[in-house]
N, CA, C and O of each residue as an XYZ file, in Angstrom:
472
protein
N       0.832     -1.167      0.000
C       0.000      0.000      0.000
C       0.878      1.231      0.000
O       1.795      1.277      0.821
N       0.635      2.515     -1.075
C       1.365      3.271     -1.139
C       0.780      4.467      0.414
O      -0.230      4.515      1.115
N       1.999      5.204      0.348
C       1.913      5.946      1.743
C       1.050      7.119      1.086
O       0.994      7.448     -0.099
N       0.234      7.784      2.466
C      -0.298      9.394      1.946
C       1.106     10.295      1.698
O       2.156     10.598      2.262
N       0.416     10.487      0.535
C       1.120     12.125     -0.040
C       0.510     13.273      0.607
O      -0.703     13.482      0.588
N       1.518     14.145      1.282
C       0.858     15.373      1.788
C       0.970     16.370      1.020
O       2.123     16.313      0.591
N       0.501     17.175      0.629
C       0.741     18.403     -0.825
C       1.255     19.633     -0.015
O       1.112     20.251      1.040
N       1.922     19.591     -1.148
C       2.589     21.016     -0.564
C       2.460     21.953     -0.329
O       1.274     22.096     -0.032
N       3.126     23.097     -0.226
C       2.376     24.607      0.381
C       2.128     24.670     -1.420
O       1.084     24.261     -1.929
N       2.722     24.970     -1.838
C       3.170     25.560     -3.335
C       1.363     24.623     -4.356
O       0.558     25.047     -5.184
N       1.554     23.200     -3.572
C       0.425     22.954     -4.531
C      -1.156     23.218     -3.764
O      -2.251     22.943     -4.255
N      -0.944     23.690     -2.736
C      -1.955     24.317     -2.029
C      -2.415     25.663     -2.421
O      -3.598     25.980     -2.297
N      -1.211     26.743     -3.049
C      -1.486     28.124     -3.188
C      -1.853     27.612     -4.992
O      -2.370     28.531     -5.628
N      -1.676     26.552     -5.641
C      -1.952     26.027     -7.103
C      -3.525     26.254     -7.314
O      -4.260     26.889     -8.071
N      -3.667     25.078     -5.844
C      -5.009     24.787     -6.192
C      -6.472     25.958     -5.940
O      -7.501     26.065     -6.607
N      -5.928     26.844     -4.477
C      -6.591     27.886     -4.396
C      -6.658     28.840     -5.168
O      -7.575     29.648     -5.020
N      -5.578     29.028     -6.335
C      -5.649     30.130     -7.453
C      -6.646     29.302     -8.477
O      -7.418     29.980     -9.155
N      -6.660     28.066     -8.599
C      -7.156     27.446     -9.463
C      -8.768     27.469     -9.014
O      -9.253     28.052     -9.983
N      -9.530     27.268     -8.396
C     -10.321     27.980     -7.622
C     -10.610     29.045     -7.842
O     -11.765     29.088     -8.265
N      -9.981     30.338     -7.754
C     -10.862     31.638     -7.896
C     -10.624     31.871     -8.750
O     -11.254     32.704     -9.401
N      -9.463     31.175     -9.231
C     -10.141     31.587    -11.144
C     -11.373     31.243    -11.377
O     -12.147     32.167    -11.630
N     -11.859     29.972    -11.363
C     -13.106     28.944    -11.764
C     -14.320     29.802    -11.072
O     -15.341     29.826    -11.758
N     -14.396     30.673     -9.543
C     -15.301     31.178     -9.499
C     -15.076     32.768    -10.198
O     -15.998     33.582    -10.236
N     -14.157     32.956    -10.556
C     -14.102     34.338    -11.787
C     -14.727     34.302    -12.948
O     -15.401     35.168    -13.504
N     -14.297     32.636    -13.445
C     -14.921     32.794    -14.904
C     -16.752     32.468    -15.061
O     -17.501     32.633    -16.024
N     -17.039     31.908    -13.552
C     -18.352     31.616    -13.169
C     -18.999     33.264    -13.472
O     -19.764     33.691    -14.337
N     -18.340     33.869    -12.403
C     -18.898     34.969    -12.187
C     -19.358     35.929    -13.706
O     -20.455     36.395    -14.016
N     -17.472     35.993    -14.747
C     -18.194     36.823    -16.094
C     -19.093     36.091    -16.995
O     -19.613     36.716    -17.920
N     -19.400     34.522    -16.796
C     -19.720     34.065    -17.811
C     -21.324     34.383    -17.250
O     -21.877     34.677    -18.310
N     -22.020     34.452    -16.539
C     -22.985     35.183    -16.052
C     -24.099     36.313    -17.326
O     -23.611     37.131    -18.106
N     -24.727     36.185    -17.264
C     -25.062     37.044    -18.332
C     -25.665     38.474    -17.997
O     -26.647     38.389    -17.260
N     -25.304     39.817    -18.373
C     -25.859     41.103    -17.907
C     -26.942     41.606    -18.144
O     -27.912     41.167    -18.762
N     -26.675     43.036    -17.377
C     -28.183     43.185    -16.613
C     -29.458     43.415    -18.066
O     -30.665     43.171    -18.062
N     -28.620     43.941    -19.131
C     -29.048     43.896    -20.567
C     -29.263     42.632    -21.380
O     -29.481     42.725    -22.588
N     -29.214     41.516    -20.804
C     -29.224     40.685    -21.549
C     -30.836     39.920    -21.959
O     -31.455     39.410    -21.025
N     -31.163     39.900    -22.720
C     -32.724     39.480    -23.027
C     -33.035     38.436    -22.016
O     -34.068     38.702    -21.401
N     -32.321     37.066    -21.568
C     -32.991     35.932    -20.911
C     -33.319     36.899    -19.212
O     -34.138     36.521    -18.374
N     -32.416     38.184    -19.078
C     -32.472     38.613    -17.560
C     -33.455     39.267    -17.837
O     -34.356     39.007    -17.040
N     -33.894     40.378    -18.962
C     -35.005     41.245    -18.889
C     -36.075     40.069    -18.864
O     -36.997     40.104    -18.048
N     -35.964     39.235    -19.593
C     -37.241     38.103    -19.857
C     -37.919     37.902    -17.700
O     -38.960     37.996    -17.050
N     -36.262     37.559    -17.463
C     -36.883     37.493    -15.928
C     -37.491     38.116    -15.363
O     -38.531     37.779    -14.796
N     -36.945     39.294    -15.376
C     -37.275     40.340    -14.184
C     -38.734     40.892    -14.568
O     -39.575     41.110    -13.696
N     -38.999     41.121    -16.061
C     -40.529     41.353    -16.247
C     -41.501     40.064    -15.911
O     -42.682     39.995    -15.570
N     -40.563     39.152    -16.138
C     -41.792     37.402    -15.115
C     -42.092     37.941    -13.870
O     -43.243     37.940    -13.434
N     -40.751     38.594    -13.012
C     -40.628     38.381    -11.484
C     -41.751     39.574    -11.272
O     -42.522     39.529    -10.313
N     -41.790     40.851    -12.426
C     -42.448     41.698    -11.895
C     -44.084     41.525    -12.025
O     -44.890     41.975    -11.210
N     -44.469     40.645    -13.434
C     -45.428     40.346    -13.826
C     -46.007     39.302    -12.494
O     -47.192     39.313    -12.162
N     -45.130     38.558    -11.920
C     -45.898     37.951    -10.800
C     -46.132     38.672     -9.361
O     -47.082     38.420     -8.620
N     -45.166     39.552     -9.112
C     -45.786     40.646     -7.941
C     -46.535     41.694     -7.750
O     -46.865     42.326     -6.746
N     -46.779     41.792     -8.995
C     -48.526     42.459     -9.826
C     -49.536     41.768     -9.430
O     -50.474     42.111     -8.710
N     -49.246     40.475    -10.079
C     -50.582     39.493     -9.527
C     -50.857     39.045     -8.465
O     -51.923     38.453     -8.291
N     -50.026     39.206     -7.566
C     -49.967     38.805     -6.131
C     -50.631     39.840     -5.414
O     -51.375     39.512     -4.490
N     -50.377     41.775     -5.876
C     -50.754     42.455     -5.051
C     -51.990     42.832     -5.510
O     -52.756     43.445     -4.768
N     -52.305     42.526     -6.712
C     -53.709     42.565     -6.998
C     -54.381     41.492     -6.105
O     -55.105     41.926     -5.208
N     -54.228     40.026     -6.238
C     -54.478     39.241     -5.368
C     -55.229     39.532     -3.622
O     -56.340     39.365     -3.119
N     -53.774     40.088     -3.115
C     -54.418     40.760     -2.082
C     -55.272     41.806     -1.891
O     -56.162     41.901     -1.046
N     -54.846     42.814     -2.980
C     -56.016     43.949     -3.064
C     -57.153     43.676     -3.045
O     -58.009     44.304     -2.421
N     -57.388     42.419     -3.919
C     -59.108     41.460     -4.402
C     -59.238     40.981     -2.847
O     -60.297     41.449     -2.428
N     -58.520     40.169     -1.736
C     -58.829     39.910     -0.761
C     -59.058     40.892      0.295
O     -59.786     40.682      1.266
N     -58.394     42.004      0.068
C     -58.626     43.157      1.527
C     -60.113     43.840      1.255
O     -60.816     44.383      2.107
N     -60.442     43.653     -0.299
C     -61.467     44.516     -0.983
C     -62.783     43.709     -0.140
O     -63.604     44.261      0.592
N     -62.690     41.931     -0.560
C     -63.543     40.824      0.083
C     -63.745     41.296      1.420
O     -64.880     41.582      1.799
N     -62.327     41.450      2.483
C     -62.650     41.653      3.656
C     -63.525     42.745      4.500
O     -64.268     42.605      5.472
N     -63.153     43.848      3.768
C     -63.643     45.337      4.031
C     -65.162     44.950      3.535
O     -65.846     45.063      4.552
N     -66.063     44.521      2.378
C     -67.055     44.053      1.797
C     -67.856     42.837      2.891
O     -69.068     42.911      3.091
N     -67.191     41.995      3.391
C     -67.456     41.270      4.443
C     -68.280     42.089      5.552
O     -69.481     42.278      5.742
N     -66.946     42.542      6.285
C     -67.085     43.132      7.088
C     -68.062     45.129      7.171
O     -68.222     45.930      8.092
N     -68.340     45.131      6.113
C     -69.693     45.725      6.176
C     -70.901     45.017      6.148
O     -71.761     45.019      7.029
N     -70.915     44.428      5.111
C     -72.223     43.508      5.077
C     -72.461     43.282      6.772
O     -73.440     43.769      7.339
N     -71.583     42.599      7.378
C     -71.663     42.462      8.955
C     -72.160     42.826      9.728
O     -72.842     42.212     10.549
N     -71.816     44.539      9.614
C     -72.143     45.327      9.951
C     -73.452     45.738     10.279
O     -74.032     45.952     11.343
N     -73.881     45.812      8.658
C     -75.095     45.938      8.174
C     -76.069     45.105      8.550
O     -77.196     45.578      8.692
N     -75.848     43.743      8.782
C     -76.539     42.681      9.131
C     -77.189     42.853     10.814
O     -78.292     42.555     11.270
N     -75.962     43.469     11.460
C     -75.831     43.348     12.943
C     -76.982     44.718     12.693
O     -78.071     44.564     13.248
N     -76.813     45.816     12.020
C     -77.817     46.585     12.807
C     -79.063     46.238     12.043
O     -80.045     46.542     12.720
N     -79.300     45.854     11.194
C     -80.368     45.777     10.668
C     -81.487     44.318     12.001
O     -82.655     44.305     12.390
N     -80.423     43.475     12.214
C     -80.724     42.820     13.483
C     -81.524     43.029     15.035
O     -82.446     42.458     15.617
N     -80.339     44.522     15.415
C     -80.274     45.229     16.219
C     -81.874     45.855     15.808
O     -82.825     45.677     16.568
N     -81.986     46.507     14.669
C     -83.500     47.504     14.573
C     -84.521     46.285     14.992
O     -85.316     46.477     15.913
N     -84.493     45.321     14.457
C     -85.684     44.601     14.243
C     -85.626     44.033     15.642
O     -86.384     43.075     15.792
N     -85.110     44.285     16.421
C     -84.713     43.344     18.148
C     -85.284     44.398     18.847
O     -85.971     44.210     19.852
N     -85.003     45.702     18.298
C     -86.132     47.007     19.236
C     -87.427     47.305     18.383
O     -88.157     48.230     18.742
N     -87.644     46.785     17.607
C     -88.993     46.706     17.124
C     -89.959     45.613     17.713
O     -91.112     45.850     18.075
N     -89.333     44.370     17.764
C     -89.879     43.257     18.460
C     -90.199     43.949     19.642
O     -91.359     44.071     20.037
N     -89.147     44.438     20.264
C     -89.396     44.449     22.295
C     -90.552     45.794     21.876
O     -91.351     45.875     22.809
N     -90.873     46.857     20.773
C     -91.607     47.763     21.527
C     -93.152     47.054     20.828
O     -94.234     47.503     21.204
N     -93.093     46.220     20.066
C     -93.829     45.034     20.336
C     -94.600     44.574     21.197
O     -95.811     44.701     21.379
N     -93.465     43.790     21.943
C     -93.982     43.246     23.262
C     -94.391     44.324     24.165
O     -95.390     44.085     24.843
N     -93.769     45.572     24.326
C     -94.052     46.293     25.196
C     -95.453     46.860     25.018
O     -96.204     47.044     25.976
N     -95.704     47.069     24.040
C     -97.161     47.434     23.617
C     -98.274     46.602     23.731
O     -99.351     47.045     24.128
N     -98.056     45.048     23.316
C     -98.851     44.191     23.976
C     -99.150     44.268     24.912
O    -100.286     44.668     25.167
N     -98.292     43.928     25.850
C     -98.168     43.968     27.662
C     -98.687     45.036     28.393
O     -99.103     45.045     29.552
N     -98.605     45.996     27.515
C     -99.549     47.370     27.923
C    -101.111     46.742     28.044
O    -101.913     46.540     28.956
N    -101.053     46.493     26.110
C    -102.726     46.300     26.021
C    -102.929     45.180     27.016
O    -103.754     45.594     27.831
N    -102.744     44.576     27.167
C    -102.993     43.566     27.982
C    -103.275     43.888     29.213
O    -104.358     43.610     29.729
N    -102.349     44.495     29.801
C    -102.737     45.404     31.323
C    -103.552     45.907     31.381
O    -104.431     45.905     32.243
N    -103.365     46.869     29.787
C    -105.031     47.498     30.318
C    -106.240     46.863     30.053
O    -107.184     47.105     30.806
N    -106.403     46.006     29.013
C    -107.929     45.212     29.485
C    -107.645     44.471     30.665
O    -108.722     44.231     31.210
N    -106.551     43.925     31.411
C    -106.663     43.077     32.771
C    -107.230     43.681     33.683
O    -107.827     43.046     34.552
N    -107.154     45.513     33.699
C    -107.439     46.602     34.444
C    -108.751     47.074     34.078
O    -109.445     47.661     34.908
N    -109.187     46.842     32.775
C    -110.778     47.164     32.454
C    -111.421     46.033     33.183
O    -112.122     46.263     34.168
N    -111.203     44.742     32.716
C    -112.109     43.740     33.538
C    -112.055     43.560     34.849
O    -113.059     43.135     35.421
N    -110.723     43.886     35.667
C    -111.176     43.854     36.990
C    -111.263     44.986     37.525
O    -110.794     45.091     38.659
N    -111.832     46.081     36.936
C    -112.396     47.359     37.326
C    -114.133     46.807     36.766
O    -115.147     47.207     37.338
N    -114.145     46.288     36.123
C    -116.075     45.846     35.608
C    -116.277     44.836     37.039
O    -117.100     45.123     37.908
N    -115.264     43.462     37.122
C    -115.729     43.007     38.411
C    -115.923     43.263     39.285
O    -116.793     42.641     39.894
N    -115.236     44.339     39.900
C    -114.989     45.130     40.980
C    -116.543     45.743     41.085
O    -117.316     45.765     42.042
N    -116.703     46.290     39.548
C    -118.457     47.490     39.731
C    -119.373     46.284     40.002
O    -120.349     46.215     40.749
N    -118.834     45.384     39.240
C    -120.210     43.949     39.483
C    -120.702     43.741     40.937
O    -121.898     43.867     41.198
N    -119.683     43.386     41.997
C    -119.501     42.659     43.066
C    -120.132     43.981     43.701
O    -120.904     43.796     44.642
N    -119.900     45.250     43.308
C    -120.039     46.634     44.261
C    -121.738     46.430     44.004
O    -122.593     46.439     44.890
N    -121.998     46.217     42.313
C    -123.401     46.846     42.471
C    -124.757     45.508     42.461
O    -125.941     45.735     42.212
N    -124.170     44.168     42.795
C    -124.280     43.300     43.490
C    -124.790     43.701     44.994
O    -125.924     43.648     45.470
N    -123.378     44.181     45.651
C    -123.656     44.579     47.268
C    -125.001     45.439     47.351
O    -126.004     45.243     48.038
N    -124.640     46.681     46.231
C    -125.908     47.710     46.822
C    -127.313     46.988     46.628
O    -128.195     47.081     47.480
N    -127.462     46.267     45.457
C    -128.511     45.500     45.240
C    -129.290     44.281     46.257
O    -130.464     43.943     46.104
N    -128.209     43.627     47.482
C    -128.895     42.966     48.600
C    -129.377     44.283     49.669
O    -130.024     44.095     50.699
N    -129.019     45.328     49.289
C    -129.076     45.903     50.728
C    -130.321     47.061     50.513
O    -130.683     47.761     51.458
């Protein structure tokens, strides 16, 4: 079995130049900011954060629309909940007061009953 080779300084400073070359030529071979496939992008990237904030615009529009209707619902609720009670309250009146006519008639009955034995 052959022994490890340890590399040298010299092929150490080889291989690290060899290296940033490779990310140099990465870097120009890159294509600029003029280049049709990048404009192609960046009008995709922009064409999709259009649709996104329309997106949300269409959802905040839903929410605000929601949340009136809600609104609207609750008082229209609310009216018809004090219409009911002045309702009832008006019943409960009438009601009292014929409970108060008839036992004001019994009352004359029983009275003119009395004067009538006597």
């Amino acid at each position: 079995m052959k022994g490890f080779k340890e590399k040298s300084f010299t092929e150490r400073l080889g291989t690290a130049a060899k290296a940033k070359q490779a990310t140099l030529q990465r870097f120009r071979a890159r294509p600029g900011p003029d280049d049709p496939a990048v404009v192609e992008q960046r009008a995709a990237r922009q064409a999709l954060v259009a649709a996104r904030e329309a997106r949300i615009a269409e959802r905040e529009a839903a929410k605000r629309e929601a949340r009136a209707r809600d609104a609207a619902e609750r008082e229209a609720r609310a009216a018809q909940e004090q219409r009911d009670a002045a309702e009832q309250a008006e019943r409960e009146a009438a009601e009292a007061a014929a409970l108060k006519v008839a036992q004001k008639a019994a009352r004359d009955a029983r009275y003119a009953a009395r004067k009538a034995r006597k």
